[in-house]
PDBQT receptor file of N, H, CA, C and O in Angstrom, charges set to zero:
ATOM      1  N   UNK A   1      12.526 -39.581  25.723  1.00  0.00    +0.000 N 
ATOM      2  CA  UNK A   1      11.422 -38.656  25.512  1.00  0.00    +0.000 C 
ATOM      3  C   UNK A   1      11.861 -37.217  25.766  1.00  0.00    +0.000 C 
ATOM      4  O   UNK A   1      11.726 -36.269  24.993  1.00  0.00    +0.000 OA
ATOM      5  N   UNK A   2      12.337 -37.216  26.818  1.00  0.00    +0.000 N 
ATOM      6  H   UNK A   2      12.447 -37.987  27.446  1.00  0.00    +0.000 HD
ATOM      7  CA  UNK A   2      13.153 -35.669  27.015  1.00  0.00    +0.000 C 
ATOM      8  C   UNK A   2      13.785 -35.210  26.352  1.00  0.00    +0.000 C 
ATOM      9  O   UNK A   2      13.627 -34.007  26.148  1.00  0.00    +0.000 OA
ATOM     10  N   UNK A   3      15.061 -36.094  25.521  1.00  0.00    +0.000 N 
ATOM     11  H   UNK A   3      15.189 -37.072  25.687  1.00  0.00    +0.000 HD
ATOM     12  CA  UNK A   3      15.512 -35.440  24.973  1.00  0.00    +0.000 C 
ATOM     13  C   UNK A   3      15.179 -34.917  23.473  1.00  0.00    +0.000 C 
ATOM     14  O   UNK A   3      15.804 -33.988  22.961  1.00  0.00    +0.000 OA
ATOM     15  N   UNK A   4      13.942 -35.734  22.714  1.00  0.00    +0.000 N 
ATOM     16  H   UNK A   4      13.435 -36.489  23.130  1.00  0.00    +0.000 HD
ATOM     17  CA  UNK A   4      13.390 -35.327  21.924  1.00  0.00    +0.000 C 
ATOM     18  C   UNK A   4      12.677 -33.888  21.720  1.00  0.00    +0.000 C 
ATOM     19  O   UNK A   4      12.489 -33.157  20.747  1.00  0.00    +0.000 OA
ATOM     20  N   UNK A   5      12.351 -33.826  23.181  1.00  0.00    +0.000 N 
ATOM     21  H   UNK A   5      12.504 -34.420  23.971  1.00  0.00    +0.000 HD
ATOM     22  CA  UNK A   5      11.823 -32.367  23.058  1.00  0.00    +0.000 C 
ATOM     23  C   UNK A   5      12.477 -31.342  23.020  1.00  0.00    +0.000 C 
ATOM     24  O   UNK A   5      12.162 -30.334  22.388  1.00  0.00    +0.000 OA
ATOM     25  N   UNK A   6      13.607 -31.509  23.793  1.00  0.00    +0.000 N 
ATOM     26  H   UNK A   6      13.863 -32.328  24.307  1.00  0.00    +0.000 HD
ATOM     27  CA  UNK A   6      14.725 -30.596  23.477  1.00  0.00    +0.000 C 
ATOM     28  C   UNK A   6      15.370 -30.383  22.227  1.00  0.00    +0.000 C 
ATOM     29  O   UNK A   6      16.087 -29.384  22.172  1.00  0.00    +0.000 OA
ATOM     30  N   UNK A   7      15.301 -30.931  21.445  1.00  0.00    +0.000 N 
ATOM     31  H   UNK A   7      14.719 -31.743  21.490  1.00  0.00    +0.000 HD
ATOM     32  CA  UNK A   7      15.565 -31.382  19.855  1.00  0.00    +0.000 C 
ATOM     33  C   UNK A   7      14.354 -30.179  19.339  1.00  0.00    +0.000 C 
ATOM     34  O   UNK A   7      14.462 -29.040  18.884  1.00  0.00    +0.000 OA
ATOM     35  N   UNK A   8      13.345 -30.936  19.619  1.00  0.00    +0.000 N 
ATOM     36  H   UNK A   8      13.258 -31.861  19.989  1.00  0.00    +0.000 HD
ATOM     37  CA  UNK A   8      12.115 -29.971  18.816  1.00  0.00    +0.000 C 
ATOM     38  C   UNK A   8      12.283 -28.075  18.891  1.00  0.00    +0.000 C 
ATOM     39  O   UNK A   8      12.347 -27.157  18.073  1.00  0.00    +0.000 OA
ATOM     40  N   UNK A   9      12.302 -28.247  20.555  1.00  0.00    +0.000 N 
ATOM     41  H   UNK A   9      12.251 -28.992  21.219  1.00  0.00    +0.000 HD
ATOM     42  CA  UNK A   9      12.462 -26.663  20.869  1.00  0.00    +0.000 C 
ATOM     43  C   UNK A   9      13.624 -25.744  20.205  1.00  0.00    +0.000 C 
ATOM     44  O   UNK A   9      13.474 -24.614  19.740  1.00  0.00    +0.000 OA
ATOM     45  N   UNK A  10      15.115 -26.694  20.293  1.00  0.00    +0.000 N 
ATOM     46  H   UNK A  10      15.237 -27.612  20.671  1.00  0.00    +0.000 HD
ATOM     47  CA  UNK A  10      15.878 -25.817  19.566  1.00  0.00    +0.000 C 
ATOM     48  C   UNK A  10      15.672 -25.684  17.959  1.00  0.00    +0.000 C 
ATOM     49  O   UNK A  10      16.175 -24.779  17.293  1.00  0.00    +0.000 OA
ATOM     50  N   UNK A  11      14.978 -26.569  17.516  1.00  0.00    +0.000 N 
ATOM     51  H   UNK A  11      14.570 -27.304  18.057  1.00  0.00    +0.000 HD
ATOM     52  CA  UNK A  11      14.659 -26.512  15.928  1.00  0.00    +0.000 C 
ATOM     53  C   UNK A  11      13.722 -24.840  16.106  1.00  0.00    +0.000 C 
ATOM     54  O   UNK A  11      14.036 -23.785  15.555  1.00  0.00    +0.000 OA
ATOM     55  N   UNK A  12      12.937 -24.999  16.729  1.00  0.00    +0.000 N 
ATOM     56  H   UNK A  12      12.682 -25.856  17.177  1.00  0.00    +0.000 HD
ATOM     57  CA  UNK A  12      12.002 -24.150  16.906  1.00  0.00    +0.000 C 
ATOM     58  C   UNK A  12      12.450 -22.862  16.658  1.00  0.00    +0.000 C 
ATOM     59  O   UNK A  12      11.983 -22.071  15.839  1.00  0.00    +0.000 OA
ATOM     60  N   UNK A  13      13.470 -22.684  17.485  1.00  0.00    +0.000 N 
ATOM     61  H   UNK A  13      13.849 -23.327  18.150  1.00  0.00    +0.000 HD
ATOM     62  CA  UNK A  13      14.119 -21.404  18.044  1.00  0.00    +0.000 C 
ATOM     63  C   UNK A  13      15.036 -21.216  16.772  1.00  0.00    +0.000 C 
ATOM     64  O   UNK A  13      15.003 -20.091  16.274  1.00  0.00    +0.000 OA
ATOM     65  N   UNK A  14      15.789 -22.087  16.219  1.00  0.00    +0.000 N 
ATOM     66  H   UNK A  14      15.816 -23.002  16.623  1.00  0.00    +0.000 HD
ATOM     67  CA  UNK A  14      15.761 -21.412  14.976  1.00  0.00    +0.000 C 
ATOM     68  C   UNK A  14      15.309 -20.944  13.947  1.00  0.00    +0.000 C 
ATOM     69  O   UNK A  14      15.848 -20.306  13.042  1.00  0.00    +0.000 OA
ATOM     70  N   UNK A  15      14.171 -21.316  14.124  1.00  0.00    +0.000 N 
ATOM     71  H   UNK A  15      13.733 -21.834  14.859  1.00  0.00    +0.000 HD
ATOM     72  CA  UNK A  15      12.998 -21.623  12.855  1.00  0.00    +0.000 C 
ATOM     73  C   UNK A  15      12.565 -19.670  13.232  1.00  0.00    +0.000 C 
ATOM     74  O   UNK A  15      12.513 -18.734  12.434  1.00  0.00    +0.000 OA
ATOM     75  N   UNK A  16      12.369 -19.686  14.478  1.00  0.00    +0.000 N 
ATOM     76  H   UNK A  16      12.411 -20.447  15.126  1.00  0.00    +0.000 HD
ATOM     77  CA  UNK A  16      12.091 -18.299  15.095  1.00  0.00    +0.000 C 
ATOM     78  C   UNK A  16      12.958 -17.060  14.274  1.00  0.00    +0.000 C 
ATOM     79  O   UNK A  16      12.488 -16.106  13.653  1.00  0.00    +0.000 OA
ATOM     80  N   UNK A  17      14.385 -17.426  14.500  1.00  0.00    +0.000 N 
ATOM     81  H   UNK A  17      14.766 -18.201  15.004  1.00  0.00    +0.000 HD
ATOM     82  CA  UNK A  17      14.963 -16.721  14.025  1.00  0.00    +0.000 C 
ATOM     83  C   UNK A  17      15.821 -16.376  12.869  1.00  0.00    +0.000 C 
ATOM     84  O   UNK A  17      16.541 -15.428  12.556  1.00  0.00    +0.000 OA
ATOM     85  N   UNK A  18      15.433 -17.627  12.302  1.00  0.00    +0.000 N 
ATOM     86  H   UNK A  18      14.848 -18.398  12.556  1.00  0.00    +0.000 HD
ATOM     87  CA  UNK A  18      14.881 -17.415  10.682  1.00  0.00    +0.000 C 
ATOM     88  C   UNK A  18      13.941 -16.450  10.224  1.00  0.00    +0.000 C 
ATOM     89  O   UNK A  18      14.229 -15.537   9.450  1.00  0.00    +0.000 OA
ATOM     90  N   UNK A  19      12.916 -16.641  10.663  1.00  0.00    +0.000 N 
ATOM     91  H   UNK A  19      12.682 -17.383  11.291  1.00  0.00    +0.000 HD
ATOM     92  CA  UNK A  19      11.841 -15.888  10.475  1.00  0.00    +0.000 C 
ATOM     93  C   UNK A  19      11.886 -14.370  10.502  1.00  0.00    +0.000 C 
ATOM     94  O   UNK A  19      11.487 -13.634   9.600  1.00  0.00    +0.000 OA
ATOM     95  N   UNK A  20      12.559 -13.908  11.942  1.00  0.00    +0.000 N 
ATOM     96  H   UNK A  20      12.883 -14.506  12.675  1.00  0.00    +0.000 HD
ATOM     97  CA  UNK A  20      12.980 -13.004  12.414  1.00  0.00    +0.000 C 
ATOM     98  C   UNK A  20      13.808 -12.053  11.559  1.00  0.00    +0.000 C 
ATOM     99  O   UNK A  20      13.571 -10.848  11.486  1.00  0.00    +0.000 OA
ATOM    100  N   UNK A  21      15.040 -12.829  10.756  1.00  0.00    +0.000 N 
ATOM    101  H   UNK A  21      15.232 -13.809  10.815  1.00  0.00    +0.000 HD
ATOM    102  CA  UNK A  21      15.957 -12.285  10.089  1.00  0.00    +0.000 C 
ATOM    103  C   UNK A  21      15.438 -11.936   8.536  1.00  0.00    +0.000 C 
ATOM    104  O   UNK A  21      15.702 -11.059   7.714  1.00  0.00    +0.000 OA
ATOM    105  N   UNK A  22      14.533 -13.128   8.587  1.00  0.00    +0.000 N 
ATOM    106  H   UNK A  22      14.319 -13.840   9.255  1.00  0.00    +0.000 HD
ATOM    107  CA  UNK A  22      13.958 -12.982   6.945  1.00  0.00    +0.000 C 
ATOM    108  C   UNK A  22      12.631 -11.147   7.523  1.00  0.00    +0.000 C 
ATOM    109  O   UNK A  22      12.736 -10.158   6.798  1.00  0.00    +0.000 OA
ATOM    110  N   UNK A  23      12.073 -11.114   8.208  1.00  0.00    +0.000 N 
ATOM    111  H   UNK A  23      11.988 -11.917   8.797  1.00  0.00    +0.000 HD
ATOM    112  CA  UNK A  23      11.128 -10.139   8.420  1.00  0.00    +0.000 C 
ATOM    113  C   UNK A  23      12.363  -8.619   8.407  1.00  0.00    +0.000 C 
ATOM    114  O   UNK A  23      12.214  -7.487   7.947  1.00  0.00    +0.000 OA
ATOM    115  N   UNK A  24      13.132  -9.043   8.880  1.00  0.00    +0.000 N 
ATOM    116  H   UNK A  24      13.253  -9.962   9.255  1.00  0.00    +0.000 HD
ATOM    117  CA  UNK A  24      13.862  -7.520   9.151  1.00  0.00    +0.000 C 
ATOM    118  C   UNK A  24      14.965  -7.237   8.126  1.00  0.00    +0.000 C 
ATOM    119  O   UNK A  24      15.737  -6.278   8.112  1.00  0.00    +0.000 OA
ATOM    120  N   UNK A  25      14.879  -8.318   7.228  1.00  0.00    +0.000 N 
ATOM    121  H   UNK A  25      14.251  -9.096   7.240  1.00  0.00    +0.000 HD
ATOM    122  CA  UNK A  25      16.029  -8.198   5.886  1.00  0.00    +0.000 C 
ATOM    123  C   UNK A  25      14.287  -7.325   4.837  1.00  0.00    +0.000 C 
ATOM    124  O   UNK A  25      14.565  -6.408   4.065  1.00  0.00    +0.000 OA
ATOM    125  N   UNK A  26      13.076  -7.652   4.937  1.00  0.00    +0.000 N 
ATOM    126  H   UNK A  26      12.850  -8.397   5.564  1.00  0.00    +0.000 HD
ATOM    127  CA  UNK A  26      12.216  -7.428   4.454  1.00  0.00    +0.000 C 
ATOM    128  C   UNK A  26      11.963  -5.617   4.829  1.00  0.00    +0.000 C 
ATOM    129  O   UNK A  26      11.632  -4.749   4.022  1.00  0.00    +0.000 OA
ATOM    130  N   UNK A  27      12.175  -5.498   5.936  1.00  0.00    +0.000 N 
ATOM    131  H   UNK A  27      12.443  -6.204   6.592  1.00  0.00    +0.000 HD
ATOM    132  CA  UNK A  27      11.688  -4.341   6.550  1.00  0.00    +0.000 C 
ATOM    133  C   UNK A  27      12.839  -3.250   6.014  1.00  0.00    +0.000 C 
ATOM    134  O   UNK A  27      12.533  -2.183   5.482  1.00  0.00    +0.000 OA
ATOM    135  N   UNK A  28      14.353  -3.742   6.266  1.00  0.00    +0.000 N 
ATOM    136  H   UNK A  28      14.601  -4.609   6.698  1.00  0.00    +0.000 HD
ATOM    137  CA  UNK A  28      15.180  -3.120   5.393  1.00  0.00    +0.000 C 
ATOM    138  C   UNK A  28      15.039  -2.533   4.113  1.00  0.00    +0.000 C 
ATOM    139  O   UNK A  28      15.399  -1.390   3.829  1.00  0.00    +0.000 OA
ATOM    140  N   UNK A  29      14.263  -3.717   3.002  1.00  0.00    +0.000 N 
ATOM    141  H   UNK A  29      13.971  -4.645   3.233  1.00  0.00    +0.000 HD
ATOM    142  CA  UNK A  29      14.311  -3.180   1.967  1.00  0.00    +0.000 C 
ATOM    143  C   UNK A  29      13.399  -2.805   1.555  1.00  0.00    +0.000 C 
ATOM    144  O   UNK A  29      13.470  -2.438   0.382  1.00  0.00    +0.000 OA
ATOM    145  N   UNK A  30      12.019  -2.681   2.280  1.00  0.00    +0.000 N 
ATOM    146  H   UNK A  30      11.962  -2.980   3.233  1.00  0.00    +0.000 HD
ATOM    147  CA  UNK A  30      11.080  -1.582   2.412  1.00  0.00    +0.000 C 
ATOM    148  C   UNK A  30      11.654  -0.286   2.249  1.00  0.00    +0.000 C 
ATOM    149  O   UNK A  30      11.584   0.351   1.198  1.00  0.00    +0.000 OA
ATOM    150  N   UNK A  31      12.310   0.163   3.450  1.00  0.00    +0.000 N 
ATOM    151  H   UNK A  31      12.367  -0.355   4.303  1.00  0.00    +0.000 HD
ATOM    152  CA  UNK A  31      13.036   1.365   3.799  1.00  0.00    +0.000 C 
ATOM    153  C   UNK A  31      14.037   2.295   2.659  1.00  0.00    +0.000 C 
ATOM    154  O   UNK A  31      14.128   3.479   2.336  1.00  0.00    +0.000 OA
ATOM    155  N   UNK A  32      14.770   0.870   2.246  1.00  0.00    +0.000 N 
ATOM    156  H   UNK A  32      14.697  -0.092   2.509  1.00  0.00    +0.000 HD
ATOM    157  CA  UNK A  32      14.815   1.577   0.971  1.00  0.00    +0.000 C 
ATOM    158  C   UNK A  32      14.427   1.825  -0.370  1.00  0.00    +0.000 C 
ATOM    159  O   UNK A  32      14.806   2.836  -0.962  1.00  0.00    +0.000 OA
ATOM    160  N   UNK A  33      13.810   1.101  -0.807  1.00  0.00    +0.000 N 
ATOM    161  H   UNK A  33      13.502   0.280  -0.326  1.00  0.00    +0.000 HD
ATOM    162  CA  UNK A  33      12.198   1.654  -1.501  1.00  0.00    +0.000 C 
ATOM    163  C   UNK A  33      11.641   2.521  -1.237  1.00  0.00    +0.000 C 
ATOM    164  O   UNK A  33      11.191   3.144  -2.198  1.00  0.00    +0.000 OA
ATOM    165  N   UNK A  34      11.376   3.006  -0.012  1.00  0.00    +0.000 N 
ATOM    166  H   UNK A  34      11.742   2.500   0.769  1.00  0.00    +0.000 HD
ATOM    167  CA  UNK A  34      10.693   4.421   0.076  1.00  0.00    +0.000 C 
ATOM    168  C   UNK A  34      10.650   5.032  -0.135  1.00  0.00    +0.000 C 
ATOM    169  O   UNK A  34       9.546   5.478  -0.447  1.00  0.00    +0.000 OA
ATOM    170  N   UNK A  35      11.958   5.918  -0.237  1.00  0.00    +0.000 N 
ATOM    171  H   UNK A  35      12.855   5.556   0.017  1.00  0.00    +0.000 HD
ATOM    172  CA  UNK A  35      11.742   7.046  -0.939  1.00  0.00    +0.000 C 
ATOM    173  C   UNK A  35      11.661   6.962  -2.866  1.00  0.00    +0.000 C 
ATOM    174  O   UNK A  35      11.119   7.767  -3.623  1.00  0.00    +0.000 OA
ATOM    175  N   UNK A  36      12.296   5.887  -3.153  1.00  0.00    +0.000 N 
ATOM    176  H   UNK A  36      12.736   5.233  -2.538  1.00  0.00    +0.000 HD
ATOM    177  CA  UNK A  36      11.647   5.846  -4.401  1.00  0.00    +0.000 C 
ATOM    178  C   UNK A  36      10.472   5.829  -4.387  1.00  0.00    +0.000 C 
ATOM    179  O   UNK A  36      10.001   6.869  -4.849  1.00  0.00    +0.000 OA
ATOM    180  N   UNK A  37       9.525   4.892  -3.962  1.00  0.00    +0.000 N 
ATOM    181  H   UNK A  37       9.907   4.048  -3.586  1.00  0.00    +0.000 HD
ATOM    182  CA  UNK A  37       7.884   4.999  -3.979  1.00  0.00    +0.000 C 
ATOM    183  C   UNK A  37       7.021   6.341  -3.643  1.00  0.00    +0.000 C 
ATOM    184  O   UNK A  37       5.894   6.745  -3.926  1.00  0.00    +0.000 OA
ATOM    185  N   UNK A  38       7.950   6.742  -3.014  1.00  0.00    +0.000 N 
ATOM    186  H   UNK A  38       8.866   6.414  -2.784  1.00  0.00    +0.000 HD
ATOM    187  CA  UNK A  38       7.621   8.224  -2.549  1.00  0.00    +0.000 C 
ATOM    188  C   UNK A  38       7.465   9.294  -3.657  1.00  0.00    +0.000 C 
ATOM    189  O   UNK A  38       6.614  10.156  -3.876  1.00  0.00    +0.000 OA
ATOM    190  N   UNK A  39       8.551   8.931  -4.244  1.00  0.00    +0.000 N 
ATOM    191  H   UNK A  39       9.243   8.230  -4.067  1.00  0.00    +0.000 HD
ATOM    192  CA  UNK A  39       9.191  10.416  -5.689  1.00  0.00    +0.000 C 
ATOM    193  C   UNK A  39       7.834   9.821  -6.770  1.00  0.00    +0.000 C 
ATOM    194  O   UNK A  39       7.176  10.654  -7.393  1.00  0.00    +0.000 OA
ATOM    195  N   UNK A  40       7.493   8.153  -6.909  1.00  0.00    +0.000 N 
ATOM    196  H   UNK A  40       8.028   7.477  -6.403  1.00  0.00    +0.000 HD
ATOM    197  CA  UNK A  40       6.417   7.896  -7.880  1.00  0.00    +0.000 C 
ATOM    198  C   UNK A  40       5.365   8.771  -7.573  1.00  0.00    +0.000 C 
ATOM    199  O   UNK A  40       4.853   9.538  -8.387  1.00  0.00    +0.000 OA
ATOM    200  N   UNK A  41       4.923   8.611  -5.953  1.00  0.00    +0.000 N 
ATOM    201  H   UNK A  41       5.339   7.988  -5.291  1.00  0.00    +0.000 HD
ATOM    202  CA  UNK A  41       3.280   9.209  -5.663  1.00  0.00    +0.000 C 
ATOM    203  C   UNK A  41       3.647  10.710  -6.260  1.00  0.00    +0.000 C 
ATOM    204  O   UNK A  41       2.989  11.262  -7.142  1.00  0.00    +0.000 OA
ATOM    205  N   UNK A  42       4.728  11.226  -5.666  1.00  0.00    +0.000 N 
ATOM    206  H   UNK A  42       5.262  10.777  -4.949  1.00  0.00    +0.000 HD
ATOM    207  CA  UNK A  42       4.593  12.602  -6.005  1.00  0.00    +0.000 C 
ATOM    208  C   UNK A  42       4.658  12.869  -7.178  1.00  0.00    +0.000 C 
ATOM    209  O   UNK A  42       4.280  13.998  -7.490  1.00  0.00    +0.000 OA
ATOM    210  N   UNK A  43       5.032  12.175  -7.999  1.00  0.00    +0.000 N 
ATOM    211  H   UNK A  43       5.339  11.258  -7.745  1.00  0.00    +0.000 HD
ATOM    212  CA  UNK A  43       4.784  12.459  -9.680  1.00  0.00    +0.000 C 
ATOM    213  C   UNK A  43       4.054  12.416 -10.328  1.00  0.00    +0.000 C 
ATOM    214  O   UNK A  43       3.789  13.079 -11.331  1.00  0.00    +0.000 OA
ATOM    215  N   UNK A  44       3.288  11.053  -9.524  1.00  0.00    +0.000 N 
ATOM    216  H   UNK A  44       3.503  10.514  -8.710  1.00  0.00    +0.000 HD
ATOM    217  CA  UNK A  44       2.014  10.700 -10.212  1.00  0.00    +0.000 C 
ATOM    218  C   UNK A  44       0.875  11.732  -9.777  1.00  0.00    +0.000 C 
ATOM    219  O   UNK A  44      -0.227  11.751 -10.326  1.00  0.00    +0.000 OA
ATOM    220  N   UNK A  45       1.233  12.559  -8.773  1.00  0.00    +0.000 N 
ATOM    221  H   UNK A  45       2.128  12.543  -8.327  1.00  0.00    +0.000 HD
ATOM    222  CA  UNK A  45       0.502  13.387  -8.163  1.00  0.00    +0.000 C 
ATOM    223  C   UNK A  45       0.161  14.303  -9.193  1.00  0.00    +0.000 C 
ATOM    224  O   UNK A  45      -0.889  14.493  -9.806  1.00  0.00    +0.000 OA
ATOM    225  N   UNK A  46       1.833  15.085  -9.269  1.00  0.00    +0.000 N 
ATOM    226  H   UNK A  46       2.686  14.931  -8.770  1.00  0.00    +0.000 HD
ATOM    227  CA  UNK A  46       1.963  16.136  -9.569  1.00  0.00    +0.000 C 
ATOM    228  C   UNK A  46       1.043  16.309 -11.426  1.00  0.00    +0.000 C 
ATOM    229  O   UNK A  46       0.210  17.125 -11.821  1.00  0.00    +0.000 OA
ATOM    230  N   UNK A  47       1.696  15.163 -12.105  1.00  0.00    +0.000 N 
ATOM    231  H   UNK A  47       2.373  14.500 -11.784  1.00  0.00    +0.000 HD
ATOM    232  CA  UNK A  47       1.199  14.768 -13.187  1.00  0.00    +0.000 C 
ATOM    233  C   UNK A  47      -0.345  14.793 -13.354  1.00  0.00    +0.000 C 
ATOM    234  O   UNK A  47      -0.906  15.658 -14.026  1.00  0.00    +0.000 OA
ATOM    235  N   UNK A  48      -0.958  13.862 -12.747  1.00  0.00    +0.000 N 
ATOM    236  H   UNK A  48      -0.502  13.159 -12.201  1.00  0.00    +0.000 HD
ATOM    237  CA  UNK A  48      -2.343  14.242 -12.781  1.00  0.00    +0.000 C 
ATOM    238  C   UNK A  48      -3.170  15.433 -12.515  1.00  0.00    +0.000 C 
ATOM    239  O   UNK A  48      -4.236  15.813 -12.999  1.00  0.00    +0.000 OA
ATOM    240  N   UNK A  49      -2.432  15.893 -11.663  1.00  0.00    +0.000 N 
ATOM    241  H   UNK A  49      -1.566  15.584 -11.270  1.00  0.00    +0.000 HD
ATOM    242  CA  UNK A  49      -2.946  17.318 -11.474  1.00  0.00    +0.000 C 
ATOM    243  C   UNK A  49      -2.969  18.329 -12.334  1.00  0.00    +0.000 C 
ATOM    244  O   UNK A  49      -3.952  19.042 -12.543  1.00  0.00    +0.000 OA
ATOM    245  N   UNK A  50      -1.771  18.438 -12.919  1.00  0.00    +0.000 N 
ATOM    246  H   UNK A  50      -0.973  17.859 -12.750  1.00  0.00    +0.000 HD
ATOM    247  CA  UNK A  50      -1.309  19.378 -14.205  1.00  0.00    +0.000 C 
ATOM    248  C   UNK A  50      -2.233  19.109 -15.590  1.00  0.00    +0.000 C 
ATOM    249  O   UNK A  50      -2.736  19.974 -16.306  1.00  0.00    +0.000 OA
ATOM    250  N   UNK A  51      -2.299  17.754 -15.738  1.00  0.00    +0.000 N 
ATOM    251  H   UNK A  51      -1.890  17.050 -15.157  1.00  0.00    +0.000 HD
ATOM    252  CA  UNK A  51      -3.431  17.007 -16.923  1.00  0.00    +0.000 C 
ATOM    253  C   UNK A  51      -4.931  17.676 -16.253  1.00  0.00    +0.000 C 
ATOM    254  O   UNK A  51      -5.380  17.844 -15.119  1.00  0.00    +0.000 OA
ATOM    255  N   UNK A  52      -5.474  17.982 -17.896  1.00  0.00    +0.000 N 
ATOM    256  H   UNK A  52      -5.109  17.845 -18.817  1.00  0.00    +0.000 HD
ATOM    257  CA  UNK A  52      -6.599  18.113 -17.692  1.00  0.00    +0.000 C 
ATOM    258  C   UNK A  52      -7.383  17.120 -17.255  1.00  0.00    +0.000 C 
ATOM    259  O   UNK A  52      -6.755  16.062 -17.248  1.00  0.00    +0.000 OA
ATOM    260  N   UNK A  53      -8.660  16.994 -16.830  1.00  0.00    +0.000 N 
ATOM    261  H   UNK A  53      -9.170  17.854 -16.835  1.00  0.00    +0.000 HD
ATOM    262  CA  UNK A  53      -9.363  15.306 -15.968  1.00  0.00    +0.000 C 
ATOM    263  C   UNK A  53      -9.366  14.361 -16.965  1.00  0.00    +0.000 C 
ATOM    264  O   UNK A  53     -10.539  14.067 -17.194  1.00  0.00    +0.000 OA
ATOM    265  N   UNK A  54      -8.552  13.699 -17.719  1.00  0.00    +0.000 N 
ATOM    266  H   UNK A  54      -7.599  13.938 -17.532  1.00  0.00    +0.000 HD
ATOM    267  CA  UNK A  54      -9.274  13.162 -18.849  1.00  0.00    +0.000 C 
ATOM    268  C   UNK A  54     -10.327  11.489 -18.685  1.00  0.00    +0.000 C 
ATOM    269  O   UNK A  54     -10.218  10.722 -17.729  1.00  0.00    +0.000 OA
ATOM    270  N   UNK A  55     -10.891  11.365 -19.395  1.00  0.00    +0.000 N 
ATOM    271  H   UNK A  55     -10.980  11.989 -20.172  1.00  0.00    +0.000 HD
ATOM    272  CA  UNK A  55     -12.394  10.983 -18.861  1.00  0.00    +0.000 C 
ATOM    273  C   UNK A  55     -11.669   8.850 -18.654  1.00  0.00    +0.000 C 
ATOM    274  O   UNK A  55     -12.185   7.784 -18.319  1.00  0.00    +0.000 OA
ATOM    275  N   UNK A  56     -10.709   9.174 -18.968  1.00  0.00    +0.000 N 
ATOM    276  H   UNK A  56     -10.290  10.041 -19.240  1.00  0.00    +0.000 HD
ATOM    277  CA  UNK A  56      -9.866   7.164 -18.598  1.00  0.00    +0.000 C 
ATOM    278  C   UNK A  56      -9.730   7.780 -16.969  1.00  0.00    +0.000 C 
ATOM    279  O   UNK A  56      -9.997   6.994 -16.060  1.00  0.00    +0.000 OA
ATOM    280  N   UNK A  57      -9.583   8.275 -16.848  1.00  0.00    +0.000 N 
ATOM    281  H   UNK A  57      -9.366   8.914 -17.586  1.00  0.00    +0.000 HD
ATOM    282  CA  UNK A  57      -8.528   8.496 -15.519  1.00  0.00    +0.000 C 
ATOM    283  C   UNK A  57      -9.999   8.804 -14.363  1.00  0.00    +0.000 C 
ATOM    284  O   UNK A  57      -9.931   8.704 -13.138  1.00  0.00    +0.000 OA
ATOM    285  N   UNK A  58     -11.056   9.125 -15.032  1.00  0.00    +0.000 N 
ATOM    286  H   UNK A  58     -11.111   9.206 -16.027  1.00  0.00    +0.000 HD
ATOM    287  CA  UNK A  58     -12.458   9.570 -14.087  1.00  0.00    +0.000 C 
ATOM    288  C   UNK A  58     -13.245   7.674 -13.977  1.00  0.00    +0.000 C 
ATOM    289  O   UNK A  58     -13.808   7.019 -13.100  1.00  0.00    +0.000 OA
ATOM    290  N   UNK A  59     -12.861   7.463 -15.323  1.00  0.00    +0.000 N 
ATOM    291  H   UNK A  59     -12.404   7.995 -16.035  1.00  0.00    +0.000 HD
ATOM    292  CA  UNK A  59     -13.797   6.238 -15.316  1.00  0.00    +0.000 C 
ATOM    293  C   UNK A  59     -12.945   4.884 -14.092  1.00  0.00    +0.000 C 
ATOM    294  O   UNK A  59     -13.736   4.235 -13.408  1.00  0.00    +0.000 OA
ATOM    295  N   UNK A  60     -11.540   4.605 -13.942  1.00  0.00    +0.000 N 
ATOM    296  H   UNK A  60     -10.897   5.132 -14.498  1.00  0.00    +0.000 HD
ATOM    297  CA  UNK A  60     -11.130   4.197 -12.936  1.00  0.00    +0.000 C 
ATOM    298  C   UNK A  60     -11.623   4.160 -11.776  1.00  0.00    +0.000 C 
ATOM    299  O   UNK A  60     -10.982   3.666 -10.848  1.00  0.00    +0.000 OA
TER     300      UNK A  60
């Protein structure tokens, strides 16, 4: 019985840090996305702003 649980827990603990590695391989490539996603808003910014209101873009 004991040693089953010890079985379980280390599954666990990898399972943990699986998880762990998959979240911060995620968070990485957030980071670099950013500033691309960044240069979109500001374009899309800049763009709409410069356009007159046109009435697709009001009805959204």
């Amino acid at each position: 019985m004991n040693q089953h649980n010890n079985k379980v827990k280390k599954s666990d603990r990898m399972g943990v840090r699986l998880f762990v590695a998959y979240v911060i391989c995620l968070l990485l490539r957030l980071l670099q996305l950013l500033p691309l996603l960044l240069r979109l808003l500001m374009n899309l910014l800049s763009f709409s702003s410069s356009l007159p209101q046109h009435p697709l873009l009001l009805c959204r």
